[in-house]
KENURO-763343 format. One record per residue: x, y, z of N, C-alpha, C in turn. Coordinates in pm, whole numbers, plus 50000, padded with zeros to 5 digits. Example, Ala and Ser with C-alpha at 12.3 -4.5 7.8 and 13.67 -1.06 7.14 Angstrom:
513194943150780512304955050780513204967050780 512854977550708513674989450714512905000350787 
This chain:
500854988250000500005000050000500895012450000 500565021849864501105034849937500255047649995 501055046050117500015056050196500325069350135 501415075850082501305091250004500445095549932 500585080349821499545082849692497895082249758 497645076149874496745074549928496215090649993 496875095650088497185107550129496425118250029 497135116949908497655129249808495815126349762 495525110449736494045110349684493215118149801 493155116249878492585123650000492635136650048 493495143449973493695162649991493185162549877 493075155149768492085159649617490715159949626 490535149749685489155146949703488435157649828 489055158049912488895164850031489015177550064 489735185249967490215199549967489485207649850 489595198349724489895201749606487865198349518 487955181149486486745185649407486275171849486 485415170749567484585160449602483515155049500 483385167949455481935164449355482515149549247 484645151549235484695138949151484145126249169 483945126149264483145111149302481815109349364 481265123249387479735127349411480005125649567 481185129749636480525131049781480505146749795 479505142949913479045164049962479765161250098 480115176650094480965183350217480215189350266 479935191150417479165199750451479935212350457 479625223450537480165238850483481335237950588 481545227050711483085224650718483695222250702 483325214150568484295203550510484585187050547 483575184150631483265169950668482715164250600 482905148150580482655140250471482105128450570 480905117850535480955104850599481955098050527 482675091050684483765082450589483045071250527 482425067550579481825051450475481385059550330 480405064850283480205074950206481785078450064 482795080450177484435081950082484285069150062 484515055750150485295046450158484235044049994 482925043050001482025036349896482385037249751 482595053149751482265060249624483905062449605 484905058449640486305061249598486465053549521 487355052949418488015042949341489175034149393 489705025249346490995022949402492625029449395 493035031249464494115045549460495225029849484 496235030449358497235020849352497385010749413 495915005549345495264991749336494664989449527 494594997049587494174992349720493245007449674 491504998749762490995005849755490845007849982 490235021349972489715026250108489375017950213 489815017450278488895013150411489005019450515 488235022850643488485027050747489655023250841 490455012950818491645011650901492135018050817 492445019150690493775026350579493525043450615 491915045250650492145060750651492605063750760 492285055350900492665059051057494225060251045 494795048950965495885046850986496495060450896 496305065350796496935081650727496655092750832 495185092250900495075105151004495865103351089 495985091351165497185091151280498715088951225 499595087151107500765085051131500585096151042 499795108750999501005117450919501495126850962 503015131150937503355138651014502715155350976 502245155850880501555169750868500305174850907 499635159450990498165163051044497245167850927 497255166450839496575173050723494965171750730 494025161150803493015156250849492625151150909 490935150250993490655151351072489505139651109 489695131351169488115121251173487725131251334 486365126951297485475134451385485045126351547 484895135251629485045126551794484095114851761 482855112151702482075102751672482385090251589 483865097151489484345085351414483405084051299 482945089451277482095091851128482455096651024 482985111151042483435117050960485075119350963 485285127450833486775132450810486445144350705 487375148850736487865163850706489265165050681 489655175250586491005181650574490645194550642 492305193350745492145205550821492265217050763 492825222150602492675233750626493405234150470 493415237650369493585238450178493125239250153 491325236650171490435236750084490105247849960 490045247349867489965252949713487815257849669 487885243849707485895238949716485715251849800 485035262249747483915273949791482855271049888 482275258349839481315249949942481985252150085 483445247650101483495245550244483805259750281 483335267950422483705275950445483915271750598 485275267750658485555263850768485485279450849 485305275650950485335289451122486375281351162 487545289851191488545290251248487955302251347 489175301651490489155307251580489885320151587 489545336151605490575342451552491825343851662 493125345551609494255346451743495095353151681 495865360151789497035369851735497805358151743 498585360851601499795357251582501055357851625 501975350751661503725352851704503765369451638 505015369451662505825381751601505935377551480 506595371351440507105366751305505935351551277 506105349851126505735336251100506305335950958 506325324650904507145321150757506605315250648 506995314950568506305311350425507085307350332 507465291650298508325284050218507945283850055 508255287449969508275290249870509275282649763 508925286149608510335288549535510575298549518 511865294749476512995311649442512285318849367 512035304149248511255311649082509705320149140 509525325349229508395325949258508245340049337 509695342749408510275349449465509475365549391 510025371149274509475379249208508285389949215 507485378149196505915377849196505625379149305 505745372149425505525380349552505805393149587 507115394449578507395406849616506585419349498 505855418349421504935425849358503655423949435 503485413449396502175409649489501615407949617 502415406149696502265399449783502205384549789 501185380049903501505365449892499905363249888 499325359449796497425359249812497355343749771 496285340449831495665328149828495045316949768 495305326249567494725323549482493785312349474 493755296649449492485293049415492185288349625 492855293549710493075280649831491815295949874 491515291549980490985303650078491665313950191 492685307350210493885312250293495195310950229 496245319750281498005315950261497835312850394 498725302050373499235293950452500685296650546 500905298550654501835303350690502555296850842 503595296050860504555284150936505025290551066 504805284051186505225293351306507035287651298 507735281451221508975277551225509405280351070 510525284151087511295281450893511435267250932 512035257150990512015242650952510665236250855 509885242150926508485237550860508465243950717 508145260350706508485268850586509345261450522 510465255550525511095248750466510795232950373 510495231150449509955213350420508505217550303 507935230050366506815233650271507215239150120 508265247550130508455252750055509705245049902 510295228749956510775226749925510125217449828 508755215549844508405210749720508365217449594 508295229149579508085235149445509605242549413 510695235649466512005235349393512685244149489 514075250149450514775256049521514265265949633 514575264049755513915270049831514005286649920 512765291949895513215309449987511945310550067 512635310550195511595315050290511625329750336 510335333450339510075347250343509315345550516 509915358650548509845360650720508595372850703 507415369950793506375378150760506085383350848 506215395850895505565402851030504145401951092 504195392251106502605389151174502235396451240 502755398151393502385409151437501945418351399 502505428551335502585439751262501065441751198 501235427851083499995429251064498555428051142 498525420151236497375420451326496995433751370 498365439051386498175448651490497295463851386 497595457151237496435469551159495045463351096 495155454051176493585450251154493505436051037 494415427751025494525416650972494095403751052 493335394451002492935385251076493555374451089 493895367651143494655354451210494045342151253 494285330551204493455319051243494905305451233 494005301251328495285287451302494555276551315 495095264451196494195253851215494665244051269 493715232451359493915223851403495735221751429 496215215151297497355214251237498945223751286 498385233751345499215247251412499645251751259 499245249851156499225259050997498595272251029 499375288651027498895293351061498165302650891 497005309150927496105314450825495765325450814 495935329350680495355346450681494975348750541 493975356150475493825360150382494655362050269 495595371750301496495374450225497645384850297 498755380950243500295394850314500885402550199 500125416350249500435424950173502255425850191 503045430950030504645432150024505155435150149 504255449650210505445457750312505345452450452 504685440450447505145430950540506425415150544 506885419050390506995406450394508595414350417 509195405350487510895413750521511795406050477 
């Protein structure tokens, strides 16, 4: 079994387009797992079951999702793309600093833009560069950008952190990013 490719089917389905296989999210983004397990296909030749999903929520190290205290449902804590889900996060001031792993090639465009959230609902943002790092090292050579969180809260920017300690915000305008 691979649990990545397994994983990776499970932030698609879960974040991204549920409708591919006709399950509904409610507006937190909870799914019945029997419901996934039914209507999934087989993801490299092993299909779903409730031990394969318990077993991805508890050993990953990125916490990426969530079964519910009842054991019914699951959720991705926090990527979602799907408009449908509109998760409530809790609002909290942020550290002083927090980080944002990137590529270089990418580097550019931020610093014009900022850093916005395009199809996700949030940027995503790291209370450690270790983490910023590991995040940012998937999309190639890596630059982590140090973001004044603080700063921004402190002019009226909102702050949420999920489950996951992924911390969340709309978007970081340039003259925060240092």
């Amino acid at each position: 079994m691979n649990e990545k490719a397994i994983s990776q089917y499970l932030s698609f389905i879960l974040r991204h387009q549920p409708e591919q296989i006709n399950l509904e999210l409610d507006v937190e983004g909870w799914a019945n797992i029997n419901q996934l397990i039914e209507k999934s296909e087989p993801v490299d030749g092993v299909r779903l079951s409730l031990e394969i999903i318990q077993s991805i929520v508890q050993n990953s190290d990125k916490k990426r999702f969530q079964i519910s205290e009842d054991g019914l449902n699951i959720r991705a804590v926090q990527g979602h793309s799907n408009r449908q889900v509109q998760r409530q996060f809790d609002l909290k001031v942020p550290p002083k600093f927090l980080y944002h792993g990137t590529a270089e090639r990418f580097h550019v465009s931020i610093m014009e833009l900022g850093l916005i959230s395009k199809e996700r609902q949030y940027v995503h943002l790291s209370a450690d560069i270790n983490t910023a790092h590991a995040v940012g090292e998937r999309y190639g050579k890596v630059k982590i950008l140090t973001i004044d969180a603080l700063a921004m809260h402190n002019k009226g920017f909102q702050f949420f952190q999920a489950e996951n300690g992924v911390w969340l915000v709309e978007h970081v305008p340039v003259k925060f990013i240092i």
